[in-house]
N, C-alpha and C positions, 0 to 999 in steps of 0.2 A: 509479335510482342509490342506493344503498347508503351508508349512513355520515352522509345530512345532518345526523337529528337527534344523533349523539354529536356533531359539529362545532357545530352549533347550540348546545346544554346545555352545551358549554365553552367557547363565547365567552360567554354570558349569566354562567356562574359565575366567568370570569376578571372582565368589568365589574363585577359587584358587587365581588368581592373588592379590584380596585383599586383604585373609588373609595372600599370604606373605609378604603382605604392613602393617599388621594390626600393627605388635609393633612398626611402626614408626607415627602411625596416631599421627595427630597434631592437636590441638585446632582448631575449625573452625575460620578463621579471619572473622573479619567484611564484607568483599567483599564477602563470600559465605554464611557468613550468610542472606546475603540479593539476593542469587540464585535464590529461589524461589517466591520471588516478584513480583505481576502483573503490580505495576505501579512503571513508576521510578518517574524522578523529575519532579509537575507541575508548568509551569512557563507560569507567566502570564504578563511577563515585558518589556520593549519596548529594546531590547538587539538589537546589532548591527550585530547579522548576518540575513543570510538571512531568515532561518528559524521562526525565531521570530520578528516579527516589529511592535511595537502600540499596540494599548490596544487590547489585541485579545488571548481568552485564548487557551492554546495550552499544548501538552502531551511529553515528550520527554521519551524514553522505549528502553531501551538497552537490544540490540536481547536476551544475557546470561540469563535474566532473565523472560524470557517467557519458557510454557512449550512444546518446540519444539523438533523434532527428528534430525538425521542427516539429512544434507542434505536437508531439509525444503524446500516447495517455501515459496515466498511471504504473500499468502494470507492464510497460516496458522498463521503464524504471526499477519497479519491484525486480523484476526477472534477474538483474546485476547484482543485486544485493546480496552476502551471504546469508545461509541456514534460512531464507524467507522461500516458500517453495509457492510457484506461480504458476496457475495454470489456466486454462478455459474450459469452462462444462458446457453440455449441451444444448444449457438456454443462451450460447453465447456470450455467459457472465466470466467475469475473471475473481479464481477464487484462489484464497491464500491458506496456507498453512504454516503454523510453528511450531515445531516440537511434537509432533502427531494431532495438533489441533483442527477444526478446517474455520473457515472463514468465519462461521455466528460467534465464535469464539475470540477473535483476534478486534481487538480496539483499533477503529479509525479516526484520528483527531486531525480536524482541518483549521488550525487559528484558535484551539481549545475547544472548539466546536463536535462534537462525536459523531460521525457521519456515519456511523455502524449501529448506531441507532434507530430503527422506521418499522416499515411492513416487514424485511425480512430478517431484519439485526446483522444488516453485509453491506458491504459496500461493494457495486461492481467499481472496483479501479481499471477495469476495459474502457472507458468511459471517461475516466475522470482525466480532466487537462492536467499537464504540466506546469500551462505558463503562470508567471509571478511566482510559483514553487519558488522557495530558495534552498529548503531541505528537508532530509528524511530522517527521523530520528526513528530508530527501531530496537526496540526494546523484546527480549525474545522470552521472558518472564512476568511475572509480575512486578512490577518495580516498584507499586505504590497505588494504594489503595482508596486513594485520594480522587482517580479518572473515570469513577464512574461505572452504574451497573451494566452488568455484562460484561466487562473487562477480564476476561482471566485469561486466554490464552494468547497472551503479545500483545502489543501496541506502536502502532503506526502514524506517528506526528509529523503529521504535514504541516511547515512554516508558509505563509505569506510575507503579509507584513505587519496587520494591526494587532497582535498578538502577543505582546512581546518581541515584537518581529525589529532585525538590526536597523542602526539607523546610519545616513550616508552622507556622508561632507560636501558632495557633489553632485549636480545634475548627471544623470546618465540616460541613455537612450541603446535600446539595444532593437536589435533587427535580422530574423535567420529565414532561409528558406532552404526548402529540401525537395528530393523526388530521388525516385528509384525508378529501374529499368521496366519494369511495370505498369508504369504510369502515377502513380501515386506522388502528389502535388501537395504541400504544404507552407504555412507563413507563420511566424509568429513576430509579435512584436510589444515592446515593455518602456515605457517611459516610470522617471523617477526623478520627482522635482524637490527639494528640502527646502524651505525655508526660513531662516531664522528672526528669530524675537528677543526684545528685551528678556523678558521671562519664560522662553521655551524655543524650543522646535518646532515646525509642524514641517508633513513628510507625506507629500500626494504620490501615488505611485497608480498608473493605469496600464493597460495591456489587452489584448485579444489574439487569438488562433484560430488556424482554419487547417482540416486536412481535408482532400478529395482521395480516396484509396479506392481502387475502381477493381481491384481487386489483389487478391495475395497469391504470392508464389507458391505453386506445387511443388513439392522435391519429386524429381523423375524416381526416384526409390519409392512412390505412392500411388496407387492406385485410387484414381477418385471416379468412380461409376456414375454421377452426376453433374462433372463440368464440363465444358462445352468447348474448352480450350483445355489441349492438356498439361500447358505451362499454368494453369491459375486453377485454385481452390474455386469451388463453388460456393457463389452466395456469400461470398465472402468480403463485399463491397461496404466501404464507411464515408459517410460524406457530416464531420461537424464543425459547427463554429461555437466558439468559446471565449471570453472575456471579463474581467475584472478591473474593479476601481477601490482602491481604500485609499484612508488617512488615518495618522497618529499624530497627535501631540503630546508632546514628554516635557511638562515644565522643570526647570533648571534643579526643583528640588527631589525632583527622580516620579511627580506623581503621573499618569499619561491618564489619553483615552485613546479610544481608536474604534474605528467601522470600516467596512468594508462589503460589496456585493459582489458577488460573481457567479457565470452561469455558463450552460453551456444548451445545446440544442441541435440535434443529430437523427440520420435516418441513419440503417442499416441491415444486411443481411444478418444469419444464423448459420456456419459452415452446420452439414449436417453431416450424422456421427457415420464414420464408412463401413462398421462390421456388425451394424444388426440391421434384420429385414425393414425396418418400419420407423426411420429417423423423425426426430422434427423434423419439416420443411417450414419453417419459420421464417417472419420478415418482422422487425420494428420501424411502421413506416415514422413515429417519429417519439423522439424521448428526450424530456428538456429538465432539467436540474438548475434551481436558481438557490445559494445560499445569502443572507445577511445577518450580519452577526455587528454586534458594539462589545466591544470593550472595555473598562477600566483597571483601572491599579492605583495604589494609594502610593505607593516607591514605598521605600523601608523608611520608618520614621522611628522616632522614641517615645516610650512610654513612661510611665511613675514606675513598672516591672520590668524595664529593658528595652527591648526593638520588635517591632512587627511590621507585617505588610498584609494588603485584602488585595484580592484580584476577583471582577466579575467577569463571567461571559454570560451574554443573551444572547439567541440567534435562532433564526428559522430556518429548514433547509426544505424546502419543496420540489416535488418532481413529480412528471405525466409519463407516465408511459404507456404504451400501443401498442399489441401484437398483432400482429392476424397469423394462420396456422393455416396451410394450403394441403391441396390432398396430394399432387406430385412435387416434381422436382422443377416442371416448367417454373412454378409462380403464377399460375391463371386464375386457378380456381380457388379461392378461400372459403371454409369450411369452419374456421373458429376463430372467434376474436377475445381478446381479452385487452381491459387496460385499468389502468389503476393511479388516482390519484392520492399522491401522498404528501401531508403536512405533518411536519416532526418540529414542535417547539423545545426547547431546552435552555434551562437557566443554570449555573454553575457558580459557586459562592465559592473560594478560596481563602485559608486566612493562617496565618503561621507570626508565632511569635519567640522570640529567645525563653528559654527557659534552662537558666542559670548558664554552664558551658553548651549545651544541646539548644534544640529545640520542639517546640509540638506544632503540628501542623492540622489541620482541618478543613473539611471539606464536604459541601452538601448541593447534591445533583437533584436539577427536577426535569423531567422529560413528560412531553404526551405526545402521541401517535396518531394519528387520525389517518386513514384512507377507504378511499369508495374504491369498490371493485367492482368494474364490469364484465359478465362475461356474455358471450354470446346477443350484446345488446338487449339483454335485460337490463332489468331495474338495476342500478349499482347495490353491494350488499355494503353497508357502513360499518366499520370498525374502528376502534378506538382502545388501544391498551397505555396505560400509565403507569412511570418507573420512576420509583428514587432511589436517592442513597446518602446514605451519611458518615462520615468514615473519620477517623480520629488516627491520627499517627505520631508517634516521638522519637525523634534521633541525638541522641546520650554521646558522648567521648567516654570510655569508662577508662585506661591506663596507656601511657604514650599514644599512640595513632589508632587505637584498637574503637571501634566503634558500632553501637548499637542502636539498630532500627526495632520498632515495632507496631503495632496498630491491629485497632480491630473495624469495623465497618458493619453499618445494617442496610441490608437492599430488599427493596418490597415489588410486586408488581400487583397490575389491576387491570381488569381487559373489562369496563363497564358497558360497553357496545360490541356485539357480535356477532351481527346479524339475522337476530330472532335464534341464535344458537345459544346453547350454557353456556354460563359465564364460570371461569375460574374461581370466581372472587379471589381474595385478599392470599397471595404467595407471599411468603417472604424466608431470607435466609441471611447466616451470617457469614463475616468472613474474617480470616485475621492474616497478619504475617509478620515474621522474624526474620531480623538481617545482618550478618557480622559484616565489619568490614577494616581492613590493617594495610598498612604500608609493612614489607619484611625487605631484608637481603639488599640491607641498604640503602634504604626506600625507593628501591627500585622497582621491585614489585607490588602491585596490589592485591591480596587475597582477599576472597568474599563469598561468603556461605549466604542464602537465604532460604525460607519457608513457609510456604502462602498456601491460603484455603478460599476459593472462591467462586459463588454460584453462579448461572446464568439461566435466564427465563427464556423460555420458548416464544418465538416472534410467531405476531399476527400468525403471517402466512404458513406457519409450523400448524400451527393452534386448528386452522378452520378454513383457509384456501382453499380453493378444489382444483385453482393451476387445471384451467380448460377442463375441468372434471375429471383429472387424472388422480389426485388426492382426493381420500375420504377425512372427515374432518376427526380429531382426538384431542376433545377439551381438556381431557386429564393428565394431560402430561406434566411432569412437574419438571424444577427446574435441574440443570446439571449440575453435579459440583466436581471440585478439581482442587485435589490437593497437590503440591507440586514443590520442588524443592532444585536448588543448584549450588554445588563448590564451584570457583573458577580463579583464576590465576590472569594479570596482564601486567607485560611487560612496559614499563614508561621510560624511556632513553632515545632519544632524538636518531633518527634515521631509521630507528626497527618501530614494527607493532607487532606486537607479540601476547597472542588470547589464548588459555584454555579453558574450556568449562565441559563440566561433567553434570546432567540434568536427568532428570527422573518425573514422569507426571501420572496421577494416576486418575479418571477423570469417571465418577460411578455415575448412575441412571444416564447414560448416554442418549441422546433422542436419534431414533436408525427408522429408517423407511422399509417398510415391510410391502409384500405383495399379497392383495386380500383371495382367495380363488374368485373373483369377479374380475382383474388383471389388475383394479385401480390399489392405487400405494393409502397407506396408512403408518403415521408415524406413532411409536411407541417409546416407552422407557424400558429399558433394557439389557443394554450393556453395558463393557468397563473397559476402558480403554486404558492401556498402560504402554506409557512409552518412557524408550532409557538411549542416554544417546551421549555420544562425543563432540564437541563442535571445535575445531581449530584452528585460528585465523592468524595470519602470518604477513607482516610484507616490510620491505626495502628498498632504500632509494640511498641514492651514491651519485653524482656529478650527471645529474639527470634520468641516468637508467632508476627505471621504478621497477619493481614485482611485486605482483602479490597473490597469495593462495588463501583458499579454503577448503576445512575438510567436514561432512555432515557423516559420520557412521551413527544410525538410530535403528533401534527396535521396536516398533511398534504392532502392538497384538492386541483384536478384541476377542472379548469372552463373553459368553452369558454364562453369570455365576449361577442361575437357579439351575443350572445343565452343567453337567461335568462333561472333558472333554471336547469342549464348543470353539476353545483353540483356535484360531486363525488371524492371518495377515488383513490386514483393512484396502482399501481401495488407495492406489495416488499416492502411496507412501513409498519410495526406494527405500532402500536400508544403505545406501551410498548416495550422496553429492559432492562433487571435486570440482574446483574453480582457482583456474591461475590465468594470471592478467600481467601481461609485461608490455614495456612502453621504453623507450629511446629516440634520442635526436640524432640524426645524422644529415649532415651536410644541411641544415636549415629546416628540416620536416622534422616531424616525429611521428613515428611507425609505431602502431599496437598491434598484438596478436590477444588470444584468448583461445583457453581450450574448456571445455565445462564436459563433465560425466555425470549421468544419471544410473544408479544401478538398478538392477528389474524388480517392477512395481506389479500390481495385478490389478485389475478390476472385476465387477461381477458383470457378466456377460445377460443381459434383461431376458435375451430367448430362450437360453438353455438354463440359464440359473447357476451358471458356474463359473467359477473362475477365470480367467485369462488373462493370461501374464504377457507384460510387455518387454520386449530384451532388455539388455543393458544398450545405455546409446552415450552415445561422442559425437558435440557439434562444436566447432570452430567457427573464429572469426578473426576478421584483420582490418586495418586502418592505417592510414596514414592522412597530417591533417600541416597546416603549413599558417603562421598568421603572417602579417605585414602590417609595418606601420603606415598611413593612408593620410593622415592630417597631424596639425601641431594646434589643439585648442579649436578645434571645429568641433558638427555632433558627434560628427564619427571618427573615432581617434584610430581604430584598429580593424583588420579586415581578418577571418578565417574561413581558410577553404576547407572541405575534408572531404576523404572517400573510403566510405566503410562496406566490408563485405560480410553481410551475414550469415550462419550455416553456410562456411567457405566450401564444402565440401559435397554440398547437398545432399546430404544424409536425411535421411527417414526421422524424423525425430517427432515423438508424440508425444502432447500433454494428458492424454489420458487417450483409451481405447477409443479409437476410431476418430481420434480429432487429434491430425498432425499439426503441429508448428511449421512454419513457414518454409518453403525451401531456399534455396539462396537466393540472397537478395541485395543488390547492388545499391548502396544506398547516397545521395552525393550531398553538401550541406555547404552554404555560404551564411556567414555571419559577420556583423559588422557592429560596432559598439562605440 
């Protein structure tokens, strides 16, 4: 095994350096006492940004308090969060689910920016860094109609900083590094400089990451007929660097700007799938994502009719990526390449004014697409598909706290380039939604009904891809729509959080991947997917002991209506998720544990064409993490150690057929601030 001794030389160099922090350690403050935290604030209120709108309940989870390493992607993050279901598919992408949705469905906002927007309308969060992250805001509805087309199933708001993003009294400097037993080596680091003015603020913040992962643990419960070691997954190796620079000004009368770039740039493997004959054997020798994005905001001012505010976002997000496709498992021989260049511009207009006790709000998206596809070292094929939307919404007080949202929205698409293939021309659809929302029981509860209707356009790569010639192209697909509706309930009283919602979604012309008798896939319209489900979220804290639970029971089932009978469970979907998360100090540490259940899911098996169901699984984990005071007014005020155990148990655990999660994983983390 690989990696002991860098684990080894950083816990020896963490020990010394704490204990000659130890006689200045200082009472833990409120803010680290709550370090270890699964959930942050749940808010379930009709707030005026973008992340939150109408009755629609939603998570907000500051990165700090998840238990992540340096350097993190995305979707390790994802993976903590409740009712958000994370997985890895076969292209080595990380794909998400909400509510029976899958990923072309779920909004991803980076700074207001919609990152689920491009060639394939997804964001892989396998990929996407952590650092400067400050939070996650996750909305598991529709909350507001106002973010853009494609949005219907969830929304995933990733904070930086020039976005609205918090502002800070103080210089900070932060500094973490990690490695696991493995071998897997990581840094991150974040500088935050403010500076004040007669007339404003300005707020420079810079940062970079690095991870080398040379590769990932097997759980001995797996058979993998293609590694070479049989403690490590195969091909399973990531080596990225990643970095970011923004600034805001916020003058004194609330108006700001702000910019920001950040990118990343990364090789890696593609674990290949272990239960059918004829896996990918895949490689990305290299894939680089750069976003810039500017901001403005007028702050809330007054008019001759009352008060309003305008918020712009501009922003580019670009990215390359490189396959090559090999005929074995060595990696010697490649056999098919493919790579694809992508430019996604989008403009977003915001603007909301009082309107008597209420307000109305508005909001119009302009996006274009552009990407050259190459495969096999041919000619690139050029495409180009273009989206708006336009969306109007008003939220009313009608009698004591009782309060009404509504709105409707028009969203168009246009694919004018296609690569000498038909063109869709001109799609367009509408959408609307209704949202109650009341304080009862003392005002201690919140109740909140809503009811949304909303399309989504089939991406490029749905449309006319051929994905190494494995897709046949289907111009006519039209767009999906998704009607969808939620009651829920949450508790507000200091030391509990307490959520229930009961949801319903039913999502018609589904777009499903069919098998042609030639073997290649072809996608269609098709089916109806309906899902119904319970979400429960629960937690407590008292003189440091924290806990917290979640529970997901769903139903989800696709049908093809022109067929009776056609009845079936979908792929990736349990009908069970269970997650509790407990944390305490003792004697100067604090110790977490975690227990997570998945209940049994199925996928369709490519060689037989049938089903196959994966058990029900149980993966644990644990931690323990210790800070120290270290200086008095130097950069670095505070030191934390931690050592966390993943899959404590090393149990077999699978994200989908034939592509296991990680076995245990010893993971070790020094942080300084």
């Amino acid at each position: 095994m690989r990696g002991y001794g860098f684990v080894a030389f950083a816990c020896v160099a963490a020990i010394v350096v704490a204990r000659g922090g130890g006689a200045q350690e200082a009472k833990r403050d409120s803010a680290a006492a709550d370090a270890r935290t699964r959930l942050g604030t749940v808010s379930v209120t009709a707030g005026r940004g973008t992340a939150t709108v109408g009755s629609t309940a939603a998570l907000v989870v500051p990165l700090d308090s998840l238990h992540l390493s340096a350097s993190a992607p995305l979707d390790r993050a994802l993976r903590e969060i409740p009712f958000l279901l994370t997985r890895i598919n076969s292209r080595g992408e990380a794909e998400l689910s909400v509510r029976g949705s899958d990923s072309r469905q779920a909004a991803v906002l980076f700074d207001g920016l919609p990152l689920s927007i491009g060639w394939d309308h997804r964001s892989d969060a396998s990929v996407f860094p952590t650092t400067g992250v400050g939070s996650v805001v996750v909305v598991r509805g529709l909350s507001s109609l106002l973010q853009g087309p494609n949005a219907i199933g969830g929304v995933i708001d990733l904070g930086l900083s020039s976005y609205r993003g918090a502002q800070t009294d103080a210089g900070q400097v932060g500094l973490r590094l990690g490695g696991d037993q493995v071998g897997a080596r990581a840094v991150q680091g974040d500088v935050t400089r403010p500076l004040s003015f007669e007339r404003g603020r300005l707020t420079l913040r810079a940062g970079g990451g690095y991870r080398d992962v040379p590769a990932v643990a097997l759980s001995h419960g797996v058979s993998d007929q293609y590694t070479l070691d049989r403690d490590e997954r195969a091909n399973s190796d990531v080596r990225q660097r990643d970095g970011f620079v923004s600034a805001r000004y916020q003058t004194v009368g609330g108006a700001w700007i702000g910019a920001s770039y950040s990118g990343y740039s990364l090789e890696r493997g593609v674990m290949p799938e272990l239960h059918i004959a004829a896996p990918r054997f895949w490689r990305y020798p290299e894939q680089t994502r750069s976003l810039a994005l500017v901001t403005m905001g007028t702050g809330r001012r007054h008019t001759a009719m009352g008060s309003g505010d305008a918020e712009l976002v501009v922003g580019t997000n670009r990215s390359y990526t490189s396959i090559e496709s090999f005929s074995t498992a060595a990696y010697d021989s490649i056999v098919g390449t493919e790579t694809g260049d992508e430019r996604t511009t989008t403009a977003r207009l915001t603007a909301d004014h009082s309107l008597g006790r209420g307000e109305v709000r508005t909001a119009v998206t302009l996006a274009t697409v552009d990407y050259d596809e190459g495969l096999n070292g041919a000619v690139p094929n050029i495409y180009r598909q273009k989206l708006w939307s336009s969306a109007l919404e008003v939220e009313q007080p009608l009698v004591g706290t009782l309060r009404l949202t509504g709105g409707v929205a028009l969203d168009a698409s246009t694919t004018p380039r296609t690569a000498g293939r038909e063109s869709l021309g001109r799609l367009s659809e509408w959408g609307g939604r209704l949202g109650l929302s009341t304080l009862a029981f003392g005002d201690r509860w919140r109740l909140h009904a809503s009811l949304n209707r909303r399309a989504r356009f089939a991406a490029l790569r749905e449309l006319y891809s051929g994905a190494l010639n494995r897709f046949q192209p289907n111009p006519t697909l039209r767009p999906e729509v998704l009607v969808g509706g939620e009651v829920g309930a949450t508790l507000l009283a200091s030391g509990w959080q307490l959520q229930g919602v009961v949801f319903r979604h039913g999502l018609s012309d589904a777009i499903v991947r069919t098998t042609l008798p030639n073997r290649r896939f072809y996608r269609v319209n098709r089916d109806e997917i309906r899902s119904t489900g319970l979400e429960l979220l629960g937690g407590w804290s008292r003189r440091g002991l924290q806990l917290s639970a979640d529970a997901l029971v769903q139903r989800v089932r696709i049908a093809d209506p022109a067929v009776s009978g056609t009845e079936r469970k979908p792929e990736n979907q349990p009908d069970l998720r269970l997650g509790t998360d407990l944390s305490f100090p003792v004697a100067g540490f604090r110790l977490s544990a975690n227990v997570d259940h998945a209940g049994r899911q199925y996928c369709v098996n490519p060689d037989t064409g049938q089903n196959q169901a994966i058990a029900r699984q149980t993966w644990t984990g644990a931690g323990i993490e210790r800070g120290f005071a270290i200086a008095r007014g130097g950069v670095f005020s505070r030191l934390t150690t931690s050592l966390a155990i993943d899959n404590l148990t090393d149990a077999p655990v699978f994200d989908q057929c034939g592509l296991p999660q990680a076995g245990r994983t010893i993971r070790f983390g020094v942080a300084v601030r």
